[in-house]
C-alpha positions, 0 to 999 in steps of 0.5 A: 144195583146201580154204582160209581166208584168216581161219584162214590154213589150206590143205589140198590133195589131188592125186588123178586124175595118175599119180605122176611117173616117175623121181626126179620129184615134184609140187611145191606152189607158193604164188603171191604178186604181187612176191614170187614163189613159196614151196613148202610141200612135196611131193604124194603122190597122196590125201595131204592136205598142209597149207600153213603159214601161207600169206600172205594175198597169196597169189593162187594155188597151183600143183603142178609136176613137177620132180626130187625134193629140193625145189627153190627155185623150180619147175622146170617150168609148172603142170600144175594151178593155182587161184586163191586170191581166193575163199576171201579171199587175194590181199590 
């Protein structure tokens, strides 16, 4: 992961998961305290995937596995997750 609260940019790469079976995919998942979480999309294994503009309250990002079509809310525990506060989130 790569972030900037200052740009209000993040870029996350998954690498070292074996592609989900089935119709399941990972899902990225930003974290807000009171506001619960906001997919900006799907990870492909070594595809760099952009966040758009991430709310700066944002104290976390997780990644999910859970069946194929983007669902509203994550479907499943975190199988990976970073904190946000040291690239200045989480205001």
């Amino acid at each position: 992961m790569v972030a900037s609260a200052s740009e209000g940019r993040v870029v996350v790469t998954l690498g070292g998961y074996r592609e989900p079976s089935g119709d399941r995919v990972h899902q990225l998942w930003l974290a807000r305290p009171g506001a619960g979480t906001r997919s900006p999309g799907l990870l492909d294994a070594g595809v760099p995937l952009y966040a758009s503009r991430p709310n700066r309250s944002a104290t976390s990002l997780a990644v999910t596995v859970g069946p194929d079509g983007q669902p509203a809310r994550p479907t499943s525990k975190p199988v990976a997750q970073l904190a946000l506060e040291s690239a200045g989130f989480g205001e």
